[in-house]
N, C-alpha and C positions, 0 to 999 in steps of 0.2 A: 893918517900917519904921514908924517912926513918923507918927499922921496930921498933923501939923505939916508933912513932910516929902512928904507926898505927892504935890500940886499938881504943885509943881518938879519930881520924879520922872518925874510923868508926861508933863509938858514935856517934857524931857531925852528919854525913852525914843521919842516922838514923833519930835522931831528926830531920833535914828540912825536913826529906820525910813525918816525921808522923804529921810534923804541917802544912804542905801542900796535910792534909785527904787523906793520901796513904799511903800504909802498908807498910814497909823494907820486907822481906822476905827471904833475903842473901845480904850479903856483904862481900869483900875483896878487903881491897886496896892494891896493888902490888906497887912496886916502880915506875914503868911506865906507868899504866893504873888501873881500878877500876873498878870492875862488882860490878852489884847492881842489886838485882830480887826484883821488885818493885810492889806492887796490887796498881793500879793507879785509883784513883776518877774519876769517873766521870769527873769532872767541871774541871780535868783539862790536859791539853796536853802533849804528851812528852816534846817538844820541849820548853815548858814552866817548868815543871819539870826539865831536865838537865840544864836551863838557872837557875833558883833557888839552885839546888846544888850545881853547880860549883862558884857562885859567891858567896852565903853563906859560903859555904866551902873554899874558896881560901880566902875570907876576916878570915875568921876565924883564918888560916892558918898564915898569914901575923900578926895580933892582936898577935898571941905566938911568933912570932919568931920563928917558927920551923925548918928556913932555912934562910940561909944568902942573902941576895937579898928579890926583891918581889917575890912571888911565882904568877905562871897565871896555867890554865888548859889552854891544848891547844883549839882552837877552833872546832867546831866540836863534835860526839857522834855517836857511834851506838848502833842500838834497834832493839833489837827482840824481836817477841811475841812468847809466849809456850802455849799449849796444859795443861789443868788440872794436865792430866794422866804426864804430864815430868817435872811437878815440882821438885820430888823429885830427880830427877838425873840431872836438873840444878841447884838443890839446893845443891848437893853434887858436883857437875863439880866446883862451884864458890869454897866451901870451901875447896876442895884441889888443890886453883891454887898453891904456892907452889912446890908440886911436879909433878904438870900437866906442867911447865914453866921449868923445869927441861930438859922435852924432845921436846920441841917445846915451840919457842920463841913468843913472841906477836906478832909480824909481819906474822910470818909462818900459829898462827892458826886463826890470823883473817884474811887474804887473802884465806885461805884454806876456813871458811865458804861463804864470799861471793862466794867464785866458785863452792863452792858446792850447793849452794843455785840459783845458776845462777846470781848472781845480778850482774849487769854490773857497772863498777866504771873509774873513769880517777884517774889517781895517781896522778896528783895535788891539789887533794880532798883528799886524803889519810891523817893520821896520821904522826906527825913525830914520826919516830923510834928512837926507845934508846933501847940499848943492857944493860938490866938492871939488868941479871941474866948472 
């Protein structure tokens, strides 16, 4: 996404989360991926949450014309849960992707948490990568 385009984005994505009785609590959309720290309702799932984002937001996307073609989010998402105590420094990790993407690529730091987390993955599950920085 373009950064012209991001503010509004990030508006937008805001509003589906809070009409879907869940708090924003950070956001940043990067050209090639989007972290979003979310306080999730109860009633309802992640995997229902990101299927509401992405197609809200992708129809939204498409309605402006913000890019030539149709726009899609790729399929797929990951999630993590935090600790009280680490909000505030994933709440400051999200807002300076930026210069966090500067020294490690998207690809680099999200294969680096699952391995640090041990979580075991096939890479035809993986994300497609886009060298976006």
């Amino acid at each position: 996404m373009k950064e012209r385009f991001r503010d509004e984005l990030e508006k937008v994505i805001c509003g589906i989360i809070s009409e879907n009785q869940c708090k924003p609590l950070a956001i940043y959309c990067n050209p090639d991926h989007t972290h979003v720290l979310v306080g999730i309702h109860p009633t309802i799932s992640v995997a229902k949450l990101a299927e509401v984002i992405k197609s809200s937001s992708s129809g939204w996307i498409n309605r402006q014309r913000l890019i030539a073609g149709k726009f899609h989010w790729q399929g797929g998402y990951g999630a993590f849960t935090y600790s009280k105590s680490q909000l505030d420094d994933v709440v400051k990790y999200i807002l300076r992707q930026p210069d966090h993407h500067k020294k490690q690529t998207f690809r680099e730091e999200y294969l680096s948490v699952l391995n640090k987390l041990d979580i075991q993955y096939d890479d035809q599950y993986l994300f497609e990568w886009y060298d976006a920085f």
